[in-house]
Steps between C-alpha positions, in 0.01 A plus 500: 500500500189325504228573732461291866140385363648377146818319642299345772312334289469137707319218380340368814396139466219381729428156551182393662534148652118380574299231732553203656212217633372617837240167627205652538365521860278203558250703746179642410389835543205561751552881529576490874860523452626110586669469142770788536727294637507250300524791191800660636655171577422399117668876407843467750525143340469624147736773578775243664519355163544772285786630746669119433430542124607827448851556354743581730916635467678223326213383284550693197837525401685867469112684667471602852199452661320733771201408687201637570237560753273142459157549563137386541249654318177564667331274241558269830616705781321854505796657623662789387704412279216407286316809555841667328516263229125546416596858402799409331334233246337611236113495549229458253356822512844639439632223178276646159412275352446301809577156318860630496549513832718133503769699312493804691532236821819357370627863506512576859681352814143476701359132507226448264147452658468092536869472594533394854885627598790636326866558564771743303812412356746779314736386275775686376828417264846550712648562108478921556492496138175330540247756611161307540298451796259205551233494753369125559150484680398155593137470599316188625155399307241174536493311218176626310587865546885408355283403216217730452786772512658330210203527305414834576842659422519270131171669441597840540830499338283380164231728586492776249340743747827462694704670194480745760439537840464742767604484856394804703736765338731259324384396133642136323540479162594215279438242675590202314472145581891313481717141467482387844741189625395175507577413846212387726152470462444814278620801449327833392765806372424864411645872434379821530627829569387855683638882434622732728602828337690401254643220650359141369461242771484127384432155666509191438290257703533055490287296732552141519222265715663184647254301705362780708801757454449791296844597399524876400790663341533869424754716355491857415708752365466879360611629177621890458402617156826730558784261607352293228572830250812524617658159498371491124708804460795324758447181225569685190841686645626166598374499904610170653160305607546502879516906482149523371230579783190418324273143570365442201329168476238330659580373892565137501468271795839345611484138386719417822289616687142362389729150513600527831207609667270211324770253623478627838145486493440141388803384743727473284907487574760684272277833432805694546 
């Protein structure tokens, strides 16, 4: 019998839904405090619409979806549950090279720096066969940042000092710029992988700008070295497929749901 580790080999498939146009606040800052208001007001907003844009049960056909906590970052607020994301995000001093941080941003839950709020969405298939998990994060930018980010994140994925990458004790390698759909604006798509022990951890990452919405889409999985071994061995005696353990290719991003979340987002009916 095959160990726990090699026949729980899941491919987890994170998806990283990203921005949405926040109007900037139209007060000026005089330092004595009178434009908070009008900030958080600008952040609540922001976050309203990414709750209605946000994919909900229903909206992608056989995937449950679980929500999150939605949240302000202190970008706007100052309130603690920026304080937890700055910690969470990867920082400059942390990202080396430092012009790879964009792709190490796309890699975590925690709202990037010039995002103003973000909520959570978890998607999972009700097929049991079906083992992937996708984590949507929706996260509300102005319009120059949505673009600035865009620009950044193409320029690292083509950067050849982002081959590889480190992130405090975690180390990317082969990054590698990929196809990326041609809905909205434009679209920047990369891979890249990390080791842990002997286990091989590999993403895929797709961002698509529309307007001011940053759309991010992430899916991971892990491959086992050994459950691969052994479903080679399971092939050649004549193993039925859906007896093998091993994820061996790299994590795609469910085409239904990178459809229905762009529908939802431009206001579109039939997503589902």
């Amino acid at each position: 019998m095959k160990s726990a580790v090699s026949r729980g080999v899941v491919a987890v498939s994170t998806v990283a839904v990203l921005g949405l146009t926040a109007a900037c606040s139209g007060s000026g800052g005089d330092g004595d405090g009178k434009d908070e208001k009008p900030a958080r007001a600008d952040a609540n907003s922001a976050l309203a619409k990414l709750e209605k844009a946000a994919l909900a049960s229903g909206d992608v056909k056989k995937y449950k979806v679980e929500a999150g906590p939605g949240e302000v970052t202190g970008e706007t607020t100052g309130e603690a549950s920026g304080e937890a994301e700055d910690k969470a995000r990867p920082s400059a001093g942390r990202v080396n090279p430092t012009e790879c941080r964009p792709l190490a941003e796309m890699l975590t839950a925690a709202a990037p720096a010039k995002s103003k709020a973000h909520v959570t969405r978890t998607l999972s298939s009700t097929d049991v066969a079906n083992t992937t998990t996708t984590e949507v994060v929706l996260l509300a930018y102005g319009k120059a940042d949505a673009e600035n980010t865009m620009d950044t994140l193409r320029g690292a994925t083509k950067s050849k000092k982002c081959a590889t990458f480190g992130d405090g004790g975690r180390r990317y390698i082969g990054v590698r710029p990929q196809p990326g759909p041609v809905d909205g604006d434009e679209a920047v798509s990369y891979k890249l992988a990390s080791r842990t022990g002997k286990f091989l951890h590999r993403d895929r990452v797709t961002v698509v700008r529309s307007g001011s919405t940053l759309v991010a889409f992430r899916a991971s999985n892990v491959f086992d070295p050994e459950a691969s071994r052994a479903d080679e061995e399971g092939e050649a005696a004549g193993l039925s497929e859906k007896f093998r353990d091993a994820t061996t290719g790299d994590p795609k991003v469910a085409d239904a749901i990178v459809t229905a979340q762009l529908a939802k987002l431009a206001g579109k009916a039939g997503a589902k």
